[in-house]
C-alpha beads as a LAMMPS data file, in Angstrom:
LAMMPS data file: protein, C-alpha beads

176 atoms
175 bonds

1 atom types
1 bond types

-500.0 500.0 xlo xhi
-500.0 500.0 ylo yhi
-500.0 500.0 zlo zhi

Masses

1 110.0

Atoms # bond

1 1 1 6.699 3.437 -20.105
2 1 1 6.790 7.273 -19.311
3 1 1 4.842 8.467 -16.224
4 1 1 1.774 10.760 -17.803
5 1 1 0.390 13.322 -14.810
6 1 1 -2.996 13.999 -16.051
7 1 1 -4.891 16.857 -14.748
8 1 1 -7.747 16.771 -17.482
9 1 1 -8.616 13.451 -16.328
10 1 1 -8.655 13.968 -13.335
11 1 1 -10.523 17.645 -13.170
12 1 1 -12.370 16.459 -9.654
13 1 1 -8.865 15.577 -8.182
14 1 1 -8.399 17.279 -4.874
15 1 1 -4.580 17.412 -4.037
16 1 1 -3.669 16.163 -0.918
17 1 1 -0.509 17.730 0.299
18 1 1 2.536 16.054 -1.274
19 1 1 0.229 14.202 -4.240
20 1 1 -0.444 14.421 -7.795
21 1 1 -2.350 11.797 -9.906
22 1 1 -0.823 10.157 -12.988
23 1 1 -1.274 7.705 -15.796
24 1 1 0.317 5.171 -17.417
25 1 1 -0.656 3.977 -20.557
26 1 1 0.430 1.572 -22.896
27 1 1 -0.704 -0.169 -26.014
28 1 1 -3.749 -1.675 -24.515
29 1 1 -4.043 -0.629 -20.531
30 1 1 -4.188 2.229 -18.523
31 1 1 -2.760 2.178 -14.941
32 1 1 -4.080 5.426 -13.081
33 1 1 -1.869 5.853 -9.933
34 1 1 -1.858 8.351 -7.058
35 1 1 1.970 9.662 -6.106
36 1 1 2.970 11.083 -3.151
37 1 1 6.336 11.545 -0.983
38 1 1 4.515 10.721 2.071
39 1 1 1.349 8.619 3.029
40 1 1 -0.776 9.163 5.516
41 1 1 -3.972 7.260 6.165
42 1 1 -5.954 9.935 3.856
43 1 1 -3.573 9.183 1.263
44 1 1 -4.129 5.961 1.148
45 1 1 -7.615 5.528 1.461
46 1 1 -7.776 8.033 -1.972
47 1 1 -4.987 6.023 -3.615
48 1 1 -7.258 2.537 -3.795
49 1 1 -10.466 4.612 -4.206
50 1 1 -11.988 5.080 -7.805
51 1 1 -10.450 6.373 -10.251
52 1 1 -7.212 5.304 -8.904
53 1 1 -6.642 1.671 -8.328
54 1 1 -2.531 1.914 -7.228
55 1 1 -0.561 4.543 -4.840
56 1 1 3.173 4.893 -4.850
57 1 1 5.297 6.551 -2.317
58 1 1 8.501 7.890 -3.062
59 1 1 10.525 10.961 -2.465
60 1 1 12.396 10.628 -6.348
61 1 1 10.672 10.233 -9.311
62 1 1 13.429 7.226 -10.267
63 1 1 11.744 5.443 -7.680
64 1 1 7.939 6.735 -8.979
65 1 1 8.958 5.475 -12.395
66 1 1 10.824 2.410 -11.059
67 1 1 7.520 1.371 -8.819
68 1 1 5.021 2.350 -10.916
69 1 1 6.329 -0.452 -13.465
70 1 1 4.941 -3.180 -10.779
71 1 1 1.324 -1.987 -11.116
72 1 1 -0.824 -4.355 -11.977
73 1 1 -2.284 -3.195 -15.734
74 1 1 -5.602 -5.089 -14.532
75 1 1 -8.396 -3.002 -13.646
76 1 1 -9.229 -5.739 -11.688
77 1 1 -6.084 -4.876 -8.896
78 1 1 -5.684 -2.793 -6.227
79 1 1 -1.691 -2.008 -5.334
80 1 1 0.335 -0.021 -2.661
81 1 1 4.320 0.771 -2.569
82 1 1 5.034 2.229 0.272
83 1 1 7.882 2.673 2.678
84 1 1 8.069 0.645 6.179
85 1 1 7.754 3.763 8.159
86 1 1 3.903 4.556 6.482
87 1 1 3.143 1.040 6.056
88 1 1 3.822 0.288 9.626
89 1 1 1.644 3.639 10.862
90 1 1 -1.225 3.067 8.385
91 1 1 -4.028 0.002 8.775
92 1 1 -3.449 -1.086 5.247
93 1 1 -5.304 -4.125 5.603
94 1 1 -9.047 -1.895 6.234
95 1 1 -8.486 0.536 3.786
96 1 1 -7.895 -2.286 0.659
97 1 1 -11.033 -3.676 2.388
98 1 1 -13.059 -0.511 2.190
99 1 1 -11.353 -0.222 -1.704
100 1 1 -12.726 -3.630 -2.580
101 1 1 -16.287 -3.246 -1.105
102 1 1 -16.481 -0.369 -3.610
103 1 1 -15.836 -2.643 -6.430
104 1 1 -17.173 -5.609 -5.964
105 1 1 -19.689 -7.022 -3.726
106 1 1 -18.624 -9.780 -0.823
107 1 1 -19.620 -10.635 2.143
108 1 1 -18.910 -9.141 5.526
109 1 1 -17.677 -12.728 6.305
110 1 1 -15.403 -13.118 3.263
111 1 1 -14.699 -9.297 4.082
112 1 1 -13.359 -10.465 7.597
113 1 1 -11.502 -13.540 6.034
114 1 1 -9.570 -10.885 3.572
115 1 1 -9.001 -7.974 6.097
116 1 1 -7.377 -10.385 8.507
117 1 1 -4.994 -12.228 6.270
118 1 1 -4.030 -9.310 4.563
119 1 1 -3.510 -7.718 8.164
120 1 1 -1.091 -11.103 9.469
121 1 1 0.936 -10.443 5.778
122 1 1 1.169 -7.064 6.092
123 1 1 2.865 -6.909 9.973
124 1 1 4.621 -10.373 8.873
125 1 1 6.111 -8.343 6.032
126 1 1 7.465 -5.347 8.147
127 1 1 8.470 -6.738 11.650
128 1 1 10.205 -10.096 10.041
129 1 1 10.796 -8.940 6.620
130 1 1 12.036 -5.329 6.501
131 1 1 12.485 -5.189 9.938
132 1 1 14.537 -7.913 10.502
133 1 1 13.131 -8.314 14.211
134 1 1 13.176 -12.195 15.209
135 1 1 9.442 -13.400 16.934
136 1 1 10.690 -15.978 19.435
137 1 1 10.808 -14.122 22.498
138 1 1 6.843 -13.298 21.925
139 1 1 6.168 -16.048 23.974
140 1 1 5.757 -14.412 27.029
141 1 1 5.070 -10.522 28.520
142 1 1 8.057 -9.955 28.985
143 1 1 9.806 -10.905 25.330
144 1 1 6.737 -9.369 23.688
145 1 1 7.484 -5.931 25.283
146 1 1 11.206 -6.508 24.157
147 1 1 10.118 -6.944 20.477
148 1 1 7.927 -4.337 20.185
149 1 1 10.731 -1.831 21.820
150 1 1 13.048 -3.470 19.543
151 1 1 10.610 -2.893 16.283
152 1 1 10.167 0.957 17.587
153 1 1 13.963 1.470 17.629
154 1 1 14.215 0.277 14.460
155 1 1 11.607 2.442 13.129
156 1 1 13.526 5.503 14.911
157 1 1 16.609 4.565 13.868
158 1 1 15.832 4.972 10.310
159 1 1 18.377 1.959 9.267
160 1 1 15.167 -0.063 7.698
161 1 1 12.895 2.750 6.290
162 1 1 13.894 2.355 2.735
163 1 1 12.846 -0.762 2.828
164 1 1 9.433 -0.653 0.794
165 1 1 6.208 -3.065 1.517
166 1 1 4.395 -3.647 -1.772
167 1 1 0.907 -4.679 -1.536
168 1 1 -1.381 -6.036 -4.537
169 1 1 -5.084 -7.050 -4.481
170 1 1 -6.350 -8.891 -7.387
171 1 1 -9.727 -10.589 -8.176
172 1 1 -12.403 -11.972 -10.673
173 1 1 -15.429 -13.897 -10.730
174 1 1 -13.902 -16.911 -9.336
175 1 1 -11.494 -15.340 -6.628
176 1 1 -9.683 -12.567 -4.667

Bonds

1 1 1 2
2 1 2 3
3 1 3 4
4 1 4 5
5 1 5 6
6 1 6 7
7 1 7 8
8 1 8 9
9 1 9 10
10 1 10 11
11 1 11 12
12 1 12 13
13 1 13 14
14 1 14 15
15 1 15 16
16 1 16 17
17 1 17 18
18 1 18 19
19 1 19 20
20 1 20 21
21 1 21 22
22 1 22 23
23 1 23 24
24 1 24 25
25 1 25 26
26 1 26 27
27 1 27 28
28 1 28 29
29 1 29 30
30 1 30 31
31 1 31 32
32 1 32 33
33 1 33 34
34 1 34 35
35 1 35 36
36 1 36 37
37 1 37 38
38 1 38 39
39 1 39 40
40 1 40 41
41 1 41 42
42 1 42 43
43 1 43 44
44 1 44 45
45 1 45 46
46 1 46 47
47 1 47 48
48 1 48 49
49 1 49 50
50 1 50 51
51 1 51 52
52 1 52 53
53 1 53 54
54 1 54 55
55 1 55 56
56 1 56 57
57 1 57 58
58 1 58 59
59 1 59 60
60 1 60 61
61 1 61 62
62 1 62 63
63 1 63 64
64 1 64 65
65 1 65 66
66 1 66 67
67 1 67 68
68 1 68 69
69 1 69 70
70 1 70 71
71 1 71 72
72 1 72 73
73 1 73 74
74 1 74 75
75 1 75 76
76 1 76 77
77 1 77 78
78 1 78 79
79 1 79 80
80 1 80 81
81 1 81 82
82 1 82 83
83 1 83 84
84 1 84 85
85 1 85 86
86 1 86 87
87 1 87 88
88 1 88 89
89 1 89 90
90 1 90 91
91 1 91 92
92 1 92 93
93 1 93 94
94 1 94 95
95 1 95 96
96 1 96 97
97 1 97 98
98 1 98 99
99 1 99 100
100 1 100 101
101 1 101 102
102 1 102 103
103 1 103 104
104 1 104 105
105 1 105 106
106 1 106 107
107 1 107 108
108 1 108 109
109 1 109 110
110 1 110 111
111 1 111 112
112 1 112 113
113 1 113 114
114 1 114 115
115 1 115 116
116 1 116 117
117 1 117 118
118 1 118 119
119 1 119 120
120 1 120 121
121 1 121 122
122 1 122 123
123 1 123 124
124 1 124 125
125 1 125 126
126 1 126 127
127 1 127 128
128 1 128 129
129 1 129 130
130 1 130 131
131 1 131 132
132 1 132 133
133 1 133 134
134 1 134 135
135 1 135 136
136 1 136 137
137 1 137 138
138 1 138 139
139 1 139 140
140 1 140 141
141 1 141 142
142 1 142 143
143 1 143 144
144 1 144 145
145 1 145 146
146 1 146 147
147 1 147 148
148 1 148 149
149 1 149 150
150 1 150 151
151 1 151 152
152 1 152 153
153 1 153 154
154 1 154 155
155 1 155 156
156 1 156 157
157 1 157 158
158 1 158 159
159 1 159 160
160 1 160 161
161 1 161 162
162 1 162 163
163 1 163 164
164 1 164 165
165 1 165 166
166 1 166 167
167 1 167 168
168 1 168 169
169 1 169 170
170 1 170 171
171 1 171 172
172 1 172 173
173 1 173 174
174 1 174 175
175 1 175 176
């Protein structure tokens, strides 16, 4: 499935620094997907925006092509790779919020429902999953402060920054 960058389709693309767009296509779907070697919150919020419905970060295009093979063909998804250091910098949860609201309508109750579960996976994801760091000790002041100095040395530190958070979206008339 060969990665496609597509200028002509994307004439009103404005380049971000570090970003190109791209399709995939095979027999029957299309995956249009914004790549970049480093996400910011801008990046982001124009990877889930129409006419992309995926972003990948990466810094190789092994790991563009390698990614880019876990995007939904659905036009009915939304879908992030990313690596922990953006993911834990960049309110993921709000921006496939404000990406969803463009698609489809729901409720500013359901939207609530969504943006905070999506929020608890996301930081679940990163601090206990990539991150390794163990929640015990949250219990009080004191062992809260410990784990969040303990989840900004490991961001420092660089060990756990390969580590990649994937995060898909999917919905239809019955469900998100």
């Amino acid at each position: 499935m060969p990665l496609v960058p597509d200028k002509e389709r994307f004439q009103s693309f404005v380049p971000l620094a570090h970003s190109m767009p791209a399709v995939i296509r095979d027999d029957a779907t299309e995956r249009r997907i914004l790549l970049s070697d480093e996400f910011s919150r801008d990046t982001v919020a124009r990877a889930l925006r129409l006419p992309f419905h995926a972003g990948i970060e990466a810094t190789d295009m092994a790991t563009f092509e390698g990614e880019a093979s876990l995007v939904p063909s659905a036009e009915e998804s939304l879908f992030l790779s990313l690596t922990t250091v953006s993911a834990y910098a960049i309110d993921l949860s709000s921006q496939f919020c404000a990406a969803l609201g463009e698609r489809i309508e729901i409720s500013s109750a359901v939207r609530d429902g969504i943006e905070t579960v999506l929020h608890e996976c996301v930081v679940n994801a990163i601090v206990h999953g990539n991150l390794e760091v163990n929640g015990v000790e949250a219990s009080t002041i004191e062992g809260l402060s410990a784990i969040t100095s303990e989840i900004d040395r490991r961001i420092g530190a660089g060990l756990w920054n390969s580590r990649r958070l994937r995060v898909a979206l999917h919905w239809d008339s019955t469900m998100i």
